[in-house]
N, C-alpha and C positions, 0 to 999 in steps of 0.2 A: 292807254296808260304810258308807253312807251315813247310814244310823241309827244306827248304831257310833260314828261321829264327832263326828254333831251331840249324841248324848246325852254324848259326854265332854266336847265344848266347854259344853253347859249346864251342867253339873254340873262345872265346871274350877273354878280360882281365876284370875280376870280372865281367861278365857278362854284360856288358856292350856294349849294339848293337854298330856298326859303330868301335870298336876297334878289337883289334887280341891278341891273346893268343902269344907273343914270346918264351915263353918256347915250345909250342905246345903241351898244355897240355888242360886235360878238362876244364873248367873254373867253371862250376855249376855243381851238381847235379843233376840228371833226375830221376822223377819218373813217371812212363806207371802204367794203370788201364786196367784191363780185357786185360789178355795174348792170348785171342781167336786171331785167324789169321781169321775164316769167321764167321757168324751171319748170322740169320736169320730175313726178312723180309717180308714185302707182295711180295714183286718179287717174281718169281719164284724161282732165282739161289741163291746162298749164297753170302752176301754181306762181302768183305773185315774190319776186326776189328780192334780194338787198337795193335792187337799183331802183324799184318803186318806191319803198322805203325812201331812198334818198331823195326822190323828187315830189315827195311829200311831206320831209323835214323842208326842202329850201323853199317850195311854196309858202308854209304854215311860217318860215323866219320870216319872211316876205313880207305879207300880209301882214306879220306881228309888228316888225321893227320900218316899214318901209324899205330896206335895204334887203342886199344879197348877201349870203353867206361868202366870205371874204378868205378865210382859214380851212379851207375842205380841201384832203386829198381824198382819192379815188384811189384803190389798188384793186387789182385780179385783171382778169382777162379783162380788153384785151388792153391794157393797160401796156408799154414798155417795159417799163419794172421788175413786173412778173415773169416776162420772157428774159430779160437779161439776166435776172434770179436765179432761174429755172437752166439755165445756159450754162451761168460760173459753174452752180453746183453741178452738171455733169461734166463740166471738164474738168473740173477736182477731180471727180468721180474716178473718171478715166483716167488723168496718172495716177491716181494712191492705185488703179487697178493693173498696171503696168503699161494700159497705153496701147499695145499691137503697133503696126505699123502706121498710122497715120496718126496727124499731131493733135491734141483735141480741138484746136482751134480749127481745125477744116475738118471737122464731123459735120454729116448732115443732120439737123435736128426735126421732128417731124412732129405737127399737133395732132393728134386725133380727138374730133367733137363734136357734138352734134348743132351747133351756134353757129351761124355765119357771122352773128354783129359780134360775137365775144371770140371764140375758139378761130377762125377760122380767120378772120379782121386781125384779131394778133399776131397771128402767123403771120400775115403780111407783111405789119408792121414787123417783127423780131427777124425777118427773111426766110422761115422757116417752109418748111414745106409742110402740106397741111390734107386731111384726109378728112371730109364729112362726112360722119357716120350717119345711118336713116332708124335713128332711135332718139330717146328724151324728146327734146322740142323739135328735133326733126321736122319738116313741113313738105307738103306734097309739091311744094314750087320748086323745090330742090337747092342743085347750086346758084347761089346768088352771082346773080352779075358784077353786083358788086366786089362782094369780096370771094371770088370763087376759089373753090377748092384744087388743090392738085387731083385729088379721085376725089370719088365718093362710094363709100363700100356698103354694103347691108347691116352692120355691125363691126363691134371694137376687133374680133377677129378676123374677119373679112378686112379688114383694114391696116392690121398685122400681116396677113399673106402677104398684101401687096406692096407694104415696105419690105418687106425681108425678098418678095423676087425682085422689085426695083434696086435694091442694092446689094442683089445678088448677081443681076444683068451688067451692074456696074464696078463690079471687081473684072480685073486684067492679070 
């Protein structure tokens, strides 16, 4: 039902359910949050994400209109965006908090996740340092070569320690 909808509102005229696009052209804009295709949950197996969903919206446009979707962003991990986001608002953070001795803009920032394509691929992109945890989608192949991790801890605490001794080792 859900795909139902969104391809009539793309394919509408001004979006506008119940009408058609006669140019056969997009009609709105589409923007998808978190590009993962699975996720993890209590289940055992991995649960399908927002990023399946989206490559089964632009197929289904595809197929409909012959063209590609034209008007689509993409946010979340590991999008730019979201880490440059996620960046400003701690370093507001830090002077409304008074700041301590160093300037927000040379804080180290660090992801902890369990995703190497989302959580850990961002961090790259954003320059952050980054910690894979071995939970959620976690996978027994570990750090990826790709986008590998600064550590990799057993959990979101295990992952905690070792920022807090790595930039405990790093005060003078």
């Amino acid at each position: 039902m859900d795909s139902q909808i969104l391809l009539e509102v793309l394919r509408s005229a001004g979006g506008v359910l119940g009408t058609i696009n006669t140019k056969n052209e997009q009609a709105v804009p589409i923007v998808f949050s978190n590009p993962d295709v699975q996720w993890a949950t209590s289940y055992n197996l991995p649960r399908l994400g927002m990023g399946a969903f989206r490559l089964c919206i632009e197929n289904l446009y595809k197929d409909a209109t012959g063209h590609e979707l034209q008007d689509l962003v993409q946010l979340g991990k590991p999008q730019p965006s979201t880490y440059e986001y996620a960046t400003r608002i701690l370093q507001e953070w830090r002077r409304d908090m008074g700041g301590g001795k160093d300037a927000p803009e040379n804080l180290t920032m660090y992801m902890i996740g369990d995703s190497p394509d989302s959580d850990i691929r961002g961090a790259h992109v954003a320059l952050w340092k980054s910690v894979l945890v071995k939970t959620g989608v976690w996978r027994e192949e570990g750090n990826s070569p790709q986008y590998p991790a600064d550590h990799v801890a057993d959990n979101v605490l295990g992952a905690i320690k070792w920022i807090l001794q790595t930039e405990t080792s790093n005060v003078s």
